[in-house]
N, CA and C atoms as an extended XYZ file, in Angstrom:
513
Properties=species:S:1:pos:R:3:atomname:S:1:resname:S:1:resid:I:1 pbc="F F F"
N         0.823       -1.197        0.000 N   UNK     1
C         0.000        0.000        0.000 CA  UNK     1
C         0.865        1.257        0.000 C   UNK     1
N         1.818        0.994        0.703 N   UNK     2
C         2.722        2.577        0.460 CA  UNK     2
C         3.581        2.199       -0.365 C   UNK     2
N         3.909        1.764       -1.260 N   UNK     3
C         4.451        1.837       -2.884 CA  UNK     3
C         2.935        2.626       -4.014 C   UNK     3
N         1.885        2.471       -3.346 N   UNK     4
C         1.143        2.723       -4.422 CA  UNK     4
C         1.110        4.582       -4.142 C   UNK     4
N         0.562        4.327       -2.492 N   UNK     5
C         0.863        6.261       -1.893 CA  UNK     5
C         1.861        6.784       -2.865 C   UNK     5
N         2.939        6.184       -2.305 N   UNK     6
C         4.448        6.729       -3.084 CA  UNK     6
C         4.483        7.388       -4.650 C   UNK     6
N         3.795        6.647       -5.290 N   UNK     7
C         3.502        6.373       -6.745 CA  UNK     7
C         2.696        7.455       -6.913 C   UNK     7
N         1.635        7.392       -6.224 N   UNK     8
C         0.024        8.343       -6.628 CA  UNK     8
C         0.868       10.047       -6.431 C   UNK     8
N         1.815       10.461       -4.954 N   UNK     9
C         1.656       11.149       -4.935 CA  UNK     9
C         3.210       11.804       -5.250 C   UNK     9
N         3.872       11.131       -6.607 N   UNK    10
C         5.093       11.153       -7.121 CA  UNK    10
C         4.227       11.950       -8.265 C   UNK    10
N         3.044       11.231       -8.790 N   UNK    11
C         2.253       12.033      -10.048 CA  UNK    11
C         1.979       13.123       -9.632 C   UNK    11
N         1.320       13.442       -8.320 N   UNK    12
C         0.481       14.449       -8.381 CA  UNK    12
C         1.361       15.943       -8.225 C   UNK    12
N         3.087       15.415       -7.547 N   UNK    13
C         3.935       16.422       -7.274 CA  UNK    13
C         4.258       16.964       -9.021 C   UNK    13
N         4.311       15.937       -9.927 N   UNK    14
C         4.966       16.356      -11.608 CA  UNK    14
C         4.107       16.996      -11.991 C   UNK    14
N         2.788       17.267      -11.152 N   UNK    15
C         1.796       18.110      -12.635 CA  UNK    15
C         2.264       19.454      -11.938 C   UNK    15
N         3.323       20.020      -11.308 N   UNK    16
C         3.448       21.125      -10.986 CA  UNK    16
C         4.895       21.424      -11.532 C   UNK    16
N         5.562       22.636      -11.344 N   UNK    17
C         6.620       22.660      -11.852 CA  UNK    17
C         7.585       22.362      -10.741 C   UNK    17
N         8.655       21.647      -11.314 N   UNK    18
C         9.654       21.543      -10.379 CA  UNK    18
C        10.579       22.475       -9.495 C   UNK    18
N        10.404       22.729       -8.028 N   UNK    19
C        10.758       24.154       -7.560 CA  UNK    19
C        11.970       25.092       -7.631 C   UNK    19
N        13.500       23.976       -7.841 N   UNK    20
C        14.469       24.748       -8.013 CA  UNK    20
C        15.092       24.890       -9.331 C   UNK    20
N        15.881       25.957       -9.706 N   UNK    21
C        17.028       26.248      -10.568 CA  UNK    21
C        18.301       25.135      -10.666 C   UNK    21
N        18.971       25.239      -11.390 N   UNK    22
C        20.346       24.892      -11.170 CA  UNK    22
C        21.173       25.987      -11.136 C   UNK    22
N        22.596       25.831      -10.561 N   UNK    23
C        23.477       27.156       -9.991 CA  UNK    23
C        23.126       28.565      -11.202 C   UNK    23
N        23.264       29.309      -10.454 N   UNK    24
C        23.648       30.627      -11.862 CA  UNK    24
C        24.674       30.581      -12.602 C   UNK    24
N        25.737       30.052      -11.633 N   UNK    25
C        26.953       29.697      -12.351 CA  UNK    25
C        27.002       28.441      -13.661 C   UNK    25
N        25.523       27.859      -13.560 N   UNK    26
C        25.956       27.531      -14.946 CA  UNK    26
C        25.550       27.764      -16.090 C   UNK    26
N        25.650       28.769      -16.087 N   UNK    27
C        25.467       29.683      -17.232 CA  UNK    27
C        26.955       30.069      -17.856 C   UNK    27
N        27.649       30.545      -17.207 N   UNK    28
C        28.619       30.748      -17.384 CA  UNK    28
C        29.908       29.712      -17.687 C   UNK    28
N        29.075       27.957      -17.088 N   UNK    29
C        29.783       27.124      -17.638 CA  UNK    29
C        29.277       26.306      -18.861 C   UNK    29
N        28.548       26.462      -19.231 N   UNK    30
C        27.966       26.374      -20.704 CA  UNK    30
C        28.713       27.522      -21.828 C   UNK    30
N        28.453       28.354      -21.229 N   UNK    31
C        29.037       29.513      -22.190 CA  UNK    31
C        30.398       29.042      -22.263 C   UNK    31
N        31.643       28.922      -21.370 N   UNK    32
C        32.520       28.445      -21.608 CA  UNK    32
C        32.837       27.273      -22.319 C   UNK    32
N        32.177       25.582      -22.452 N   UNK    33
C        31.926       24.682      -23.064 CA  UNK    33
C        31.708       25.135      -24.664 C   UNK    33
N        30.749       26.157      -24.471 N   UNK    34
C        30.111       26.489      -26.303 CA  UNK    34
C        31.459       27.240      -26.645 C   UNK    34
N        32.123       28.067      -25.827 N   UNK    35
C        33.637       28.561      -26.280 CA  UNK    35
C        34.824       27.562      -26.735 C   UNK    35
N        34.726       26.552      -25.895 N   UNK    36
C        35.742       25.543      -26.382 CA  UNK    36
C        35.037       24.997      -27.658 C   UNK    36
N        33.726       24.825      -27.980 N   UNK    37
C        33.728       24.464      -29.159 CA  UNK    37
C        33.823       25.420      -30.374 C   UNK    37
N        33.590       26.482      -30.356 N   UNK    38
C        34.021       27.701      -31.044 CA  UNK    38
C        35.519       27.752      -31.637 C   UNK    38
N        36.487       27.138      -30.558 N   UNK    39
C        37.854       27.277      -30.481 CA  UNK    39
C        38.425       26.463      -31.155 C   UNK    39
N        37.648       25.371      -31.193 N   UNK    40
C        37.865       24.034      -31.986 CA  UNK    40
C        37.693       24.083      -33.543 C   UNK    40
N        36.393       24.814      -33.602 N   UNK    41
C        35.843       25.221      -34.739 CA  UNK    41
C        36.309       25.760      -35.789 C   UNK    41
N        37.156       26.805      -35.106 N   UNK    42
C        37.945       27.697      -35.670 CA  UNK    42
C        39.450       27.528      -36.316 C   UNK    42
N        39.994       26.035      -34.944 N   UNK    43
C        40.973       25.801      -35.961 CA  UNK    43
C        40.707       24.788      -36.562 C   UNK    43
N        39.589       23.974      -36.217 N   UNK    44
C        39.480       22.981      -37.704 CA  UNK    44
C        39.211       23.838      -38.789 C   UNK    44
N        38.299       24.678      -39.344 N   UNK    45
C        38.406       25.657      -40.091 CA  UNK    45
C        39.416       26.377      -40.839 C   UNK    45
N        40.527       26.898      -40.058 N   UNK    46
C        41.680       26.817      -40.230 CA  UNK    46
C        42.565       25.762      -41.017 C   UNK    46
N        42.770       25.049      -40.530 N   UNK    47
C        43.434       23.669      -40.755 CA  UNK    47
C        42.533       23.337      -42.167 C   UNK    47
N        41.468       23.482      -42.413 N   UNK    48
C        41.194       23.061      -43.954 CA  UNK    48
C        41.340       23.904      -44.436 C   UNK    48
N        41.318       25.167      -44.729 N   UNK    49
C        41.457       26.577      -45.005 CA  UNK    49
C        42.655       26.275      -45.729 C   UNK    49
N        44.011       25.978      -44.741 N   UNK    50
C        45.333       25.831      -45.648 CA  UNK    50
C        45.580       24.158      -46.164 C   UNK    50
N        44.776       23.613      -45.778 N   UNK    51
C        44.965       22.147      -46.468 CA  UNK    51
C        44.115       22.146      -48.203 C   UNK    51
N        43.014       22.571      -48.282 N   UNK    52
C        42.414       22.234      -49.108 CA  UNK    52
C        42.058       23.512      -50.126 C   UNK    52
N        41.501       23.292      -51.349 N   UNK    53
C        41.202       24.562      -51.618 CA  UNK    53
C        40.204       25.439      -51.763 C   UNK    53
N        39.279       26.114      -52.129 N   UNK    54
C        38.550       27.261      -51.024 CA  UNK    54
C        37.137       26.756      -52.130 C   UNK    54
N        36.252       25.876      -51.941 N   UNK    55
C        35.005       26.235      -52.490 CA  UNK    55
C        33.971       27.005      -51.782 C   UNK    55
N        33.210       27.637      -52.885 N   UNK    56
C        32.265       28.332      -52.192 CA  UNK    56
C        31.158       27.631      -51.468 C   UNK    56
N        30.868       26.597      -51.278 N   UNK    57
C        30.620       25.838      -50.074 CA  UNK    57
C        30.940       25.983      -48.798 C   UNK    57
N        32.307       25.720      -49.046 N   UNK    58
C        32.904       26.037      -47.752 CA  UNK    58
C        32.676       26.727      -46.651 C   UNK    58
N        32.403       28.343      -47.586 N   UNK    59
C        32.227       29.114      -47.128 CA  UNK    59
C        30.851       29.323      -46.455 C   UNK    59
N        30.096       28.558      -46.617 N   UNK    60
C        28.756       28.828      -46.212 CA  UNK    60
C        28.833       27.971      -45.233 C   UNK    60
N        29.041       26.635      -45.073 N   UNK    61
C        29.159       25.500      -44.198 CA  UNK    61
C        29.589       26.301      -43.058 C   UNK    61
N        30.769       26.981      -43.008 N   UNK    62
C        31.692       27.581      -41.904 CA  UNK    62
C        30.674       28.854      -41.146 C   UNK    62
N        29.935       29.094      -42.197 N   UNK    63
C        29.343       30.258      -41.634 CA  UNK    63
C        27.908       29.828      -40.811 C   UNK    63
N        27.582       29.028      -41.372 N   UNK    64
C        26.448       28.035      -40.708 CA  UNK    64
C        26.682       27.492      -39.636 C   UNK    64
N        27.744       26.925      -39.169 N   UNK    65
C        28.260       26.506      -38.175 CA  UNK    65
C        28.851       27.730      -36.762 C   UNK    65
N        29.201       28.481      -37.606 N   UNK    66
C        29.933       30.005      -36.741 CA  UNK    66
C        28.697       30.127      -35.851 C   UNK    66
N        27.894       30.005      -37.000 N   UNK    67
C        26.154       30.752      -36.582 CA  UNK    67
C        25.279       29.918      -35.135 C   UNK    67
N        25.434       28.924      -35.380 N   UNK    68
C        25.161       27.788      -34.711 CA  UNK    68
C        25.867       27.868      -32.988 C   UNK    68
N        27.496       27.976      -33.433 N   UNK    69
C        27.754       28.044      -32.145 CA  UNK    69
C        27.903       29.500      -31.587 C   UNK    69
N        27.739       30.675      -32.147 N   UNK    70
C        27.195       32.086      -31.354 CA  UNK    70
C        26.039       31.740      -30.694 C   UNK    70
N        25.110       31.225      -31.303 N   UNK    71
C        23.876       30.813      -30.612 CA  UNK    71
C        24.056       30.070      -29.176 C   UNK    71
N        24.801       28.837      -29.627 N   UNK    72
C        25.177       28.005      -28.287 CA  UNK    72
C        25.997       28.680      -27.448 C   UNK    72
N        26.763       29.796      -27.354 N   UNK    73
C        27.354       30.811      -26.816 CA  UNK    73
C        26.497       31.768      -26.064 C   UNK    73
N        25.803       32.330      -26.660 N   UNK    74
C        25.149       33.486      -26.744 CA  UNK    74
C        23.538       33.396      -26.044 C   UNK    74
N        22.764       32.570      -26.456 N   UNK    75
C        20.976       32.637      -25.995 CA  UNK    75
C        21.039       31.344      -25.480 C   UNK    75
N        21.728       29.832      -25.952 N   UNK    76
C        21.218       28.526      -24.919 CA  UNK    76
C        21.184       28.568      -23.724 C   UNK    76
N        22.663       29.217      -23.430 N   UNK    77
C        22.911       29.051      -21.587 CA  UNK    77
C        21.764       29.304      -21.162 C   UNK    77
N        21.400       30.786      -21.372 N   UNK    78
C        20.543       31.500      -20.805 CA  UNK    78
C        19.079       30.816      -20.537 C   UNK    78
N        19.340       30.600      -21.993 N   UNK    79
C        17.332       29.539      -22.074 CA  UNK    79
C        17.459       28.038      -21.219 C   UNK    79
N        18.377       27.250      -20.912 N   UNK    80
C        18.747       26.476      -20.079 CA  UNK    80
C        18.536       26.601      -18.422 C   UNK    80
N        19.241       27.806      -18.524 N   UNK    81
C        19.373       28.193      -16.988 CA  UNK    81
C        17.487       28.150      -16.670 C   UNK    81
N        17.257       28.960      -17.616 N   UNK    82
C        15.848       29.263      -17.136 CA  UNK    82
C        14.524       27.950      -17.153 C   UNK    82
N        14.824       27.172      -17.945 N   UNK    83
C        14.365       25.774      -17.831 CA  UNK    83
C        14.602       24.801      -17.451 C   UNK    83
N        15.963       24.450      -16.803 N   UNK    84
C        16.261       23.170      -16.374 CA  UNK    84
C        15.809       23.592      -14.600 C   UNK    84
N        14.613       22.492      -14.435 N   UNK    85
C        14.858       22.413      -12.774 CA  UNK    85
C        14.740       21.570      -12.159 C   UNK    85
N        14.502       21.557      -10.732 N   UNK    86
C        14.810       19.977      -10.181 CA  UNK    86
C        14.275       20.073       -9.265 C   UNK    86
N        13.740       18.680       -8.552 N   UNK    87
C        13.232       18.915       -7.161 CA  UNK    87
C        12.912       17.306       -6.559 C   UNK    87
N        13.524       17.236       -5.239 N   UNK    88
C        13.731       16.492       -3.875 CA  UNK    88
C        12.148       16.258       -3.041 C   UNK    88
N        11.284       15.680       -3.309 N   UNK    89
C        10.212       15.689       -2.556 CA  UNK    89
C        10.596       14.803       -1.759 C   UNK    89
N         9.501       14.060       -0.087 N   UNK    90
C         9.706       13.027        0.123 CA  UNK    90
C         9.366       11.958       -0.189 C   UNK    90
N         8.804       12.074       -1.491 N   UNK    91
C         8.461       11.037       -2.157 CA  UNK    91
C         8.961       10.329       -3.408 C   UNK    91
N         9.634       11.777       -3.855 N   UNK    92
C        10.001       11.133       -5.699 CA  UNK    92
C        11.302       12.425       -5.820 C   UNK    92
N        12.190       12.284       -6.757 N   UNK    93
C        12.977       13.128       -7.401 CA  UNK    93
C        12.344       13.592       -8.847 C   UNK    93
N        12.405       14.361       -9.168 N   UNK    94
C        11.763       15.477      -10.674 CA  UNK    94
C        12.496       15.846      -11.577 C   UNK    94
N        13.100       16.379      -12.380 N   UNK    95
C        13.567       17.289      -13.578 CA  UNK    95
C        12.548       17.418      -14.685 C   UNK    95
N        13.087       18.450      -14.698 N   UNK    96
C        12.687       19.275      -16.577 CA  UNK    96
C        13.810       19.515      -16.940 C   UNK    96
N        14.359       19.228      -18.067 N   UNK    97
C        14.923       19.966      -18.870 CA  UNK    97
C        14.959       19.655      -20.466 C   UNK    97
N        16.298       20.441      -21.290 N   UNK    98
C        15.405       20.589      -22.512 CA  UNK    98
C        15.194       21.508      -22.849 C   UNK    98
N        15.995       22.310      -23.817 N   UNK    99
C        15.283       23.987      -24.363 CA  UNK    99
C        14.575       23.865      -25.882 C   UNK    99
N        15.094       22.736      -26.579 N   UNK   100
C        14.461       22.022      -27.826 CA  UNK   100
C        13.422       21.269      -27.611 C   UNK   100
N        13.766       20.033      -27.227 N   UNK   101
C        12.781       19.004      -26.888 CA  UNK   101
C        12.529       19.096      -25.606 C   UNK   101
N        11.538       19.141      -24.481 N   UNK   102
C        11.740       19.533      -23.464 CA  UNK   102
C        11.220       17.617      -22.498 C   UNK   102
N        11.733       17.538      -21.630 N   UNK   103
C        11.935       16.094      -21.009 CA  UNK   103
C        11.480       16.451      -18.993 C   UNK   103
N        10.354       16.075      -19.090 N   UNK   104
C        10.217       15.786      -17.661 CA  UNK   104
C        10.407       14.730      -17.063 C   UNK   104
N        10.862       14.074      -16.278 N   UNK   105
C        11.213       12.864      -15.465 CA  UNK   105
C        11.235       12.957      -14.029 C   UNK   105
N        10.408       11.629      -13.171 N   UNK   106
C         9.777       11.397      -12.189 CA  UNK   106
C        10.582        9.824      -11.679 C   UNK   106
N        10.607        9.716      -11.016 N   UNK   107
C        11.556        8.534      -10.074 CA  UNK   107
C        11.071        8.897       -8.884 C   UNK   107
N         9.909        7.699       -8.207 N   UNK   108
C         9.649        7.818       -6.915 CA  UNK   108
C        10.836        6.919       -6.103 C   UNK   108
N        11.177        7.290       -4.894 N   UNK   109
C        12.156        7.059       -4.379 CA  UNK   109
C        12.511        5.595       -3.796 C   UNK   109
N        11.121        5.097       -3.991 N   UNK   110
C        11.017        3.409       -3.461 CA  UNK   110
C        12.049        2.734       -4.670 C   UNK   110
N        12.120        3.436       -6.071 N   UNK   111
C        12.875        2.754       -7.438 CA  UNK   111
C        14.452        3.140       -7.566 C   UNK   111
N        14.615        4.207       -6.261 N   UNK   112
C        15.810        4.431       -6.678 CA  UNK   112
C        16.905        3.317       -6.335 C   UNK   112
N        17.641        2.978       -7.547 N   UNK   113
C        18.844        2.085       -7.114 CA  UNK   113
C        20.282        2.628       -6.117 C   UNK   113
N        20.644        3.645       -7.234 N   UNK   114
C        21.870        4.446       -6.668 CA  UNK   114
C        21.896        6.046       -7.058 C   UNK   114
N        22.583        6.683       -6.083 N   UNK   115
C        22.900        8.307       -6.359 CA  UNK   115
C        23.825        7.979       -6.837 C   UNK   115
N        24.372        9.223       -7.711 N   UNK   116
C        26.389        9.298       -7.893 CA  UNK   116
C        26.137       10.964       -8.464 C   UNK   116
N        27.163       11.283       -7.576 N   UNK   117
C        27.850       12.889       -8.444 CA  UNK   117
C        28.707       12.467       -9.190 C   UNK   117
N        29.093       13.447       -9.971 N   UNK   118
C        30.046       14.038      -11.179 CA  UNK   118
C        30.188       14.974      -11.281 C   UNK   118
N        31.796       15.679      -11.266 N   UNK   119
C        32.444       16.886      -11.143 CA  UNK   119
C        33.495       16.584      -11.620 C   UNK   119
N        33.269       17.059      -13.468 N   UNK   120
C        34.672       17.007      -14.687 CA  UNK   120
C        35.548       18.179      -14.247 C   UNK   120
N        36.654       18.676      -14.849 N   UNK   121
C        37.592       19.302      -14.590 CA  UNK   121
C        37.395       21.080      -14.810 C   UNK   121
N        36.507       21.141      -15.860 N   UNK   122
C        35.588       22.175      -16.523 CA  UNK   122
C        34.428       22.996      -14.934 C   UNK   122
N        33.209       21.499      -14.796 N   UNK   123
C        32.592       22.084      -13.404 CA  UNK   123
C        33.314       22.066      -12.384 C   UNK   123
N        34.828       21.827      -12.077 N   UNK   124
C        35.314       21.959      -10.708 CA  UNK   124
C        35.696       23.606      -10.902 C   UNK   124
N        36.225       24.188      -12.088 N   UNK   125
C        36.174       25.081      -11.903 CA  UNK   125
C        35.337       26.086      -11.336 C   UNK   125
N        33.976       25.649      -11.864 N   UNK   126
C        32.992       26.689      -11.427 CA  UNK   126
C        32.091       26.216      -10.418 C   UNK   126
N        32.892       24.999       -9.410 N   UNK   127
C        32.459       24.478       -8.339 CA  UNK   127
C        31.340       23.976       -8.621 C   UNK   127
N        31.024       23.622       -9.321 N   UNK   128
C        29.554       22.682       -9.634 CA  UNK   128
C        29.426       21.462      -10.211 C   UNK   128
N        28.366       20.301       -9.737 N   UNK   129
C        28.889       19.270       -9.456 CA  UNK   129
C        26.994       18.936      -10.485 C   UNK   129
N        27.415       17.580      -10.992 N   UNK   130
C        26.058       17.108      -11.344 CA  UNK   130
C        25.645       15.665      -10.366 C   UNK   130
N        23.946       15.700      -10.319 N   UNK   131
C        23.813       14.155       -9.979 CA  UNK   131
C        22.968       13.206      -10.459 C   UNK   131
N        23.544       11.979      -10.667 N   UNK   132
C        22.582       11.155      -11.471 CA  UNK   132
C        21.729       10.613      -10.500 C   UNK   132
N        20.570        9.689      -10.410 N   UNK   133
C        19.846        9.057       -9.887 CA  UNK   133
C        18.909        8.129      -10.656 C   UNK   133
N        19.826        6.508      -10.474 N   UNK   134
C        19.488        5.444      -11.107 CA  UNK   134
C        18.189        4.889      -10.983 C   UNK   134
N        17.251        4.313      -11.445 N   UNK   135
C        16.497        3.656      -11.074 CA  UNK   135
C        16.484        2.294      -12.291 C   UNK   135
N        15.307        1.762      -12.299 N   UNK   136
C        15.265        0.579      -13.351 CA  UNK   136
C        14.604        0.889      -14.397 C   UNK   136
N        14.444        1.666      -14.439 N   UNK   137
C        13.682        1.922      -15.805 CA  UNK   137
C        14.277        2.250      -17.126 C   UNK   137
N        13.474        1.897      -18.097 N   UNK   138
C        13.865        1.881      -19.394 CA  UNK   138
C        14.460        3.059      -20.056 C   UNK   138
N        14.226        4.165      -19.421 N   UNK   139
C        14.527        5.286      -20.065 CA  UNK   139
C        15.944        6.097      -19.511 C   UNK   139
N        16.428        5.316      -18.399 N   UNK   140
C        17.523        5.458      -17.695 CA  UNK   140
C        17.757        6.433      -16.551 C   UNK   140
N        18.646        6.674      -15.945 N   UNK   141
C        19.038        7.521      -14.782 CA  UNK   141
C        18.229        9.244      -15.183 C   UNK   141
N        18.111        9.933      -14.252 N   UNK   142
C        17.602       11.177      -13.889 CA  UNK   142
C        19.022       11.866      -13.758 C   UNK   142
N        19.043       12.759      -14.850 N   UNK   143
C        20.325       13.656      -14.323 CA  UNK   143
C        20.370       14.964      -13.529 C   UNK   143
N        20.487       15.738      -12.845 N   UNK   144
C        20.231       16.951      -12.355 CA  UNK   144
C        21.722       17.880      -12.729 C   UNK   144
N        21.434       18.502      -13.638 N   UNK   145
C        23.157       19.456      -13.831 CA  UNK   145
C        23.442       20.183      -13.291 C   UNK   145
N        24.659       20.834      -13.186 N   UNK   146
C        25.058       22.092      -12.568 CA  UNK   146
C        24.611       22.506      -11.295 C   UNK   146
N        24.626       21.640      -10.033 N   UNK   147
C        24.669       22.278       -8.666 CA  UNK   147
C        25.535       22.393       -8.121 C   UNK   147
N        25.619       23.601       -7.492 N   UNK   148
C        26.701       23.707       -6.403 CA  UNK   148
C        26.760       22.707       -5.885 C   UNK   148
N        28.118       22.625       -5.745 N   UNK   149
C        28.974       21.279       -5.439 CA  UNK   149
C        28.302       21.097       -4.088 C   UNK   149
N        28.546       21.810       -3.080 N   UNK   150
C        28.222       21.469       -1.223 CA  UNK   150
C        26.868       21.180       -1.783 C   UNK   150
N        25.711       21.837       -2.367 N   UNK   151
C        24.630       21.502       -2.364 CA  UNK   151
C        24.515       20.026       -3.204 C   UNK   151
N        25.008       19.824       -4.103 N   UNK   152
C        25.130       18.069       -4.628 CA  UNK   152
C        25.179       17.213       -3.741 C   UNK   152
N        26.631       17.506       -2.852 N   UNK   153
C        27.112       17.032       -1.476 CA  UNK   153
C        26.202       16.560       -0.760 C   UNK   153
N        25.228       17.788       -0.086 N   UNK   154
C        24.452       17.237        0.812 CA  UNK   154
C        23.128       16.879        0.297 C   UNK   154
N        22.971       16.623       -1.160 N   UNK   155
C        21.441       15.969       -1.919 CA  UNK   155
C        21.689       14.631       -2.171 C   UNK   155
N        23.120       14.129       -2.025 N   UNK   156
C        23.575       12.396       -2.393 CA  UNK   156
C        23.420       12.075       -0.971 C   UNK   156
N        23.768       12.592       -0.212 N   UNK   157
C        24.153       12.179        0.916 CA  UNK   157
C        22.441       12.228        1.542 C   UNK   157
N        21.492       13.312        1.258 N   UNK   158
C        20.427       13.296        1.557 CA  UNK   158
C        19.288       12.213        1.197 C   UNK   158
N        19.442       11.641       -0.059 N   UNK   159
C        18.957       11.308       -1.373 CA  UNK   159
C        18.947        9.112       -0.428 C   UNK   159
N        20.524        9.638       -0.375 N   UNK   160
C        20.790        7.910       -0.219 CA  UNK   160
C        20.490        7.578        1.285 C   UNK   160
N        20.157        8.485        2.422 N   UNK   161
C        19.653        8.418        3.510 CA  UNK   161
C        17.864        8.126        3.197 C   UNK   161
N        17.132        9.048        2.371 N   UNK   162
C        15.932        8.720        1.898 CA  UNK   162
C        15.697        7.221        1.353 C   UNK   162
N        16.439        6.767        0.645 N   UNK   163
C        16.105        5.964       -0.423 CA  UNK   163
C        16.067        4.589        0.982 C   UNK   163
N        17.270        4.737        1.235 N   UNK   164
C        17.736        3.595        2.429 CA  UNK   164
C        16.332        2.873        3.474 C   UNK   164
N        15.125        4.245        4.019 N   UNK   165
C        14.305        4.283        4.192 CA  UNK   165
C        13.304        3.969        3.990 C   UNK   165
N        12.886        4.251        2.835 N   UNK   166
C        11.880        3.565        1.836 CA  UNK   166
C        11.763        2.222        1.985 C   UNK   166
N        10.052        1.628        2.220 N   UNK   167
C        10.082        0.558        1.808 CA  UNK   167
C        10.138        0.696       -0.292 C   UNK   167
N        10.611       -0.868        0.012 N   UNK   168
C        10.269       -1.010       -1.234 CA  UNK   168
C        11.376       -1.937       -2.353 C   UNK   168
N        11.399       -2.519       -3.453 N   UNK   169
C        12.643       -3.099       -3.940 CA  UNK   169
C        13.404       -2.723       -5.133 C   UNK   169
N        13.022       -1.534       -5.329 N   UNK   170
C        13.472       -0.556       -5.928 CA  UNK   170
C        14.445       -1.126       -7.733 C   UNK   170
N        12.944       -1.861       -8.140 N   UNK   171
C        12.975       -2.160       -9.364 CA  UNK   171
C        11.499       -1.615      -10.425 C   UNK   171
């Protein structure tokens, strides 16, 4: 009977929006990411530029692409920041995100298998840490991006104290 509670009122928390943000700061680490690919861009660009010789193709391809990643530079972060969110009930974990296709996902906590953070070399800079949260389902783990690291910290550590709790066999 409380797997079904769990369940009923895992739905009734998703028809609302999920309450938090991810850091502000990652905005600024997206923007940096869309820079390294810019950087890349530029000297592959380069590098065919003096390898090969110049069709007017080229030229449009390069510019299509320039275009592409100003964008991913310039308006994604932003539209990201403002759509990706997340949220810790005591019943279920949540996300939205998605600025194209947009993806809500629900994992009541009786299914969760395992937490795990991740903090690449890129988010240690800007102290922000991501967390997955496994369950069995077909569609795979729940990611939550870009939180402050202490706050990741104490949502795994929170997360796997919850789950531990739960009845349930978390398949």
């Amino acid at each position: 009977m409380t797997s079904a509670r769990n369940d009923t009122e895992a739905t009734e928390s998703a028809l609302r929006e999920p309450a938090h943000q991810v850091s502000p700061r990652a905005i600024a680490y997206w923007q940096v990411g869309a820079l390294v690919g810019l950087v890349v861009l530029v000297i592959a660009a380069l590098v065919c530029w003096f390898l090969f010789p110049h069709p007017w193709w080229a030229f449009a391809i390069a510019a299509v692409l320039f275009g592409w990643v100003l964008v991913d530079l310039l308006i994604v972060p932003k539209l990201r920041y403002r759509i990706h969110r997340w949220e810790v009930t005591p019943t279920a974990v949540f996300t939205r995100s998605g600025w194209l296709m947009r993806e809500q996902r629900i994992a009541p906590l009786n299914r969760v298998q395992t937490v795990d953070s991740h903090q690449g070399p890129l988010m240690r800079l800007f102290n922000l840490s991501s967390i997955t949260v496994t369950t069995a389902s077909a569609a795979g783990p729940i990611t939550i991006d870009c939180l402050d690291h202490e706050l990741a910290q104490r949502l795994v550590a929170e997360l796997t104290e919850r789950t531990a709790a739960v009845e349930g066999d978390a398949t």
